[in-house]
N, C-alpha and C positions, 0 to 999 in steps of 0.2 A: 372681511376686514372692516375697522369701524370706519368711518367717514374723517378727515384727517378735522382738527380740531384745530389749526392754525395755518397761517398763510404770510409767509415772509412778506418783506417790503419791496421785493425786486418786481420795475413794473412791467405792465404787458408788454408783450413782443419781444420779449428776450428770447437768447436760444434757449434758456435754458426755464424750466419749471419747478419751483420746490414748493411741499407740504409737509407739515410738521403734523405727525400723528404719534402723541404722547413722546415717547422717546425716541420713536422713529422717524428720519429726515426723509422724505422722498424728492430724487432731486431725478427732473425729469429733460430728456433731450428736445426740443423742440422743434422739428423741419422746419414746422412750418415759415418760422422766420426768412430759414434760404433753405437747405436741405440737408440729406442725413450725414453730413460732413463734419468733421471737428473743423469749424473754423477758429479763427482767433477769437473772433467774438464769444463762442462755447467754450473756449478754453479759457478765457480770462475770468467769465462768471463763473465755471467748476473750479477755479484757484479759488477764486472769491468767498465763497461757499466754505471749504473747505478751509480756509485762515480764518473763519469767523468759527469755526468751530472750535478753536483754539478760548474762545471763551464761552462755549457752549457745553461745560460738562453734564448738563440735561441730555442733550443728544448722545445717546448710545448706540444707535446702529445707524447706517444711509444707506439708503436703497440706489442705485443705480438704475436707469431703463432709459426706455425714450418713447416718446408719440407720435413716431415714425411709422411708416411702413415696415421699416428696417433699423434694427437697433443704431447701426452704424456703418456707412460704406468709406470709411478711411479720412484718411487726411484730406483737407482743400489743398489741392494741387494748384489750383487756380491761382490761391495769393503767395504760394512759391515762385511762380511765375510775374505775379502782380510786384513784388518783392523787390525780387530781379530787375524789374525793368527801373521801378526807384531808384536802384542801389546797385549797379551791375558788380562793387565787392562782395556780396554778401552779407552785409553787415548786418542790413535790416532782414534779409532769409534766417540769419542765427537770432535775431531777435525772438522770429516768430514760431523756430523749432526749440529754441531754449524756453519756449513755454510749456512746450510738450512734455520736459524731462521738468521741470518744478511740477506738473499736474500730476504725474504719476509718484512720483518722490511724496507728493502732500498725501496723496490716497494711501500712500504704506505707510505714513507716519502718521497717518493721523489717529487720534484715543479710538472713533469710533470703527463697528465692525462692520465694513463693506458689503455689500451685496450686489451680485449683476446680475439683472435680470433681462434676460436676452432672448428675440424675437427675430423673424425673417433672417437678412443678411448680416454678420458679423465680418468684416474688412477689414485688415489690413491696421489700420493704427485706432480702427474701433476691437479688434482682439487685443493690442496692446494695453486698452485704455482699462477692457474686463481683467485680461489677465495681472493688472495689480489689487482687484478686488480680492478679500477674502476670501469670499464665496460666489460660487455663480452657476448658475439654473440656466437653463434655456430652453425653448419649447423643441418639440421635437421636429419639426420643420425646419429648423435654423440651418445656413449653410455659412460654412465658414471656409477663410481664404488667406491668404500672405502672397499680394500680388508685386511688390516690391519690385524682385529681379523680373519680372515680367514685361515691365513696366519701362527698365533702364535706373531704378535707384536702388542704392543701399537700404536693406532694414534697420534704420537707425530713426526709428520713432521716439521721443522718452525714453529713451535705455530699455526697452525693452525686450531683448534679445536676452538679456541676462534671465530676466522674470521666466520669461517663455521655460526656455531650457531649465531653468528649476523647477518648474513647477512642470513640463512633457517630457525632458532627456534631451540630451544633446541629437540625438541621433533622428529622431521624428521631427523635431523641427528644422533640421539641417534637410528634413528629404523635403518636407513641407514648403519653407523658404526656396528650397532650390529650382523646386519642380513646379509652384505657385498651382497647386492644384488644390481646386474644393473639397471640402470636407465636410462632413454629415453631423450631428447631432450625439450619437451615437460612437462614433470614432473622437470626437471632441472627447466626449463622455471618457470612454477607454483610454485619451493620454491624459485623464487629469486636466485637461483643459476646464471641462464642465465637471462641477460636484452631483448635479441631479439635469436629468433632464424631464421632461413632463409636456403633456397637452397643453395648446397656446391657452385656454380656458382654462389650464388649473396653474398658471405660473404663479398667480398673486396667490393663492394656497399654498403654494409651494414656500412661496418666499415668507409667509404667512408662520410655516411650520417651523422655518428657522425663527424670526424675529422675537414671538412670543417668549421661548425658551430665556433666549440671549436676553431680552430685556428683564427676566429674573435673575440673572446674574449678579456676581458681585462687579462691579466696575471694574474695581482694579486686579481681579485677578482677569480679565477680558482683557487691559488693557496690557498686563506684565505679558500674558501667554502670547498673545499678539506680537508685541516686540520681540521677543523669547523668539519664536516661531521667524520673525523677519532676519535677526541675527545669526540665526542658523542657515538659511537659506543664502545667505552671503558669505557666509562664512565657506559656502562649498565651494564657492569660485575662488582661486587666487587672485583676481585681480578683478577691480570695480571699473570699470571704462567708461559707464554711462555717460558722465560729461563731455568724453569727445564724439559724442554721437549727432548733435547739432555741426560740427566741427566738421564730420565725415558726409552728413549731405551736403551740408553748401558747400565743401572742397569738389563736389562732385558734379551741380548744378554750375557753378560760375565759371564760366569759360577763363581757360588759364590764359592770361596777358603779357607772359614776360619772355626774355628773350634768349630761355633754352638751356 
């Protein structure tokens, strides 16, 4: 791949990492800030990112990944707690999961064609976060998880219970979520989770094979088929819920106060 040819203005020490190679965004997760967590911090910059592209008709694809050990091991659980102890209504808890559901919401609307490129562990509302990507690769080492009910919470990351089940079936993610057992590469592969999997040295090949194509495209039939493709996928469920998913953790996290 060539050497990326730009470097946004976002400065060091963010969670987050982006390069611009010709048409391609690479927008990179960064531990090393704090670790491989969607914090708010990570979430506010991939909204950020992602609303600039709204005048970025140059950008036609983004890459997804991270410079982690591990693509992503879930939500910060920490400032749910940190949250709470601010705020024991919840107010500020819905503040910080209603970012969740705009980051995933911007990734499916957005013109350009997504890509996750996925490494080590995939967790919990880091599988949420790929599974609004268009496309996603993963090395064949990767293990993936939905530790949720494990845990004592609802799967109500970003609406992404709805994405899941269209894109694996009701049925494997209902045994997955239930059972909060690990999954392989390979079984990923098999529900449609993952479009390719490949050796952790050939991911950027991989991802490589999609981009170049996609970047010869016409925009706007990428951009129509795209929409086309999300419309129908919503269109199988009778009912959109996502919004009350913020709603259904912190109803679940904040100790009930009243008098019965």
């Amino acid at each position: 791949m060539n050497p990326p040819t730009a470097t946004t203005s976002i400065p060091a020490r963010t969670p987050i990492g982006v390069t611009q190679d010709g048409p391609v965004l690479h927008v990179r997760l960064n531990p090393s800030v704090q670790d491989d967590t969607l914090s708010t911090a990570v979430l506010d910059d991939l909204i950020a990112v992602l609303d600039n592209l709204h005048e970025r008709p140059d950008i036609r694809i983004l890459v997804l990944s991270s410079m982690g050990d591990d693509f992503c091991l879930g939500a910060d659980r920490r400032e749910y707690r940190d949250a709470l102890a601010l705020d024991p209504t919840g107010a500020a808890l819905r503040r910080v999961t209603d970012k969740a559901h705009r980051l995933c919401q911007a990734l499916e609307n957005t013109h350009a064609i997504t890509i996750a490129r996925l490494h080590g562990k995939v967790i919990g509302a880091g599988l949420a976060l790929a599974a609004y990507c268009d496309l996603r690769v993963g090395a064949d080492s990767c293990r993936f998880r939905m530790p949720e009910v494990g845990i004592g919470l609802a799967p109500a990351w970003g609406g992404a219970m709805g994405r899941l089940i269209a894109e694996a079936g009701a049925a494997r993610i209902r045994e997955l979520m239930l059972t909060c057992d690990a999954f392989d590469a390979v079984t990923a592969h098999r529900l449609g989770l993952l479009h390719k999997v490949a050796p952790l040295d050939q991911l950027d090949d991989t991802v490589a094979a999609w981009t170049r194509p996609l970047a010869r495209r016409s925009p706007e039939a990428l951009l129509l088929t795209k929409r086309m493709l999300t419309g129908y996928a919503k269109a199988a469920r009778t009912a959109d819920v996502t919004l009350l998913d913020s709603h259904l953790l912190t109803a679940q996290l904040v100790p009930y106060g009243g008098d019965g």
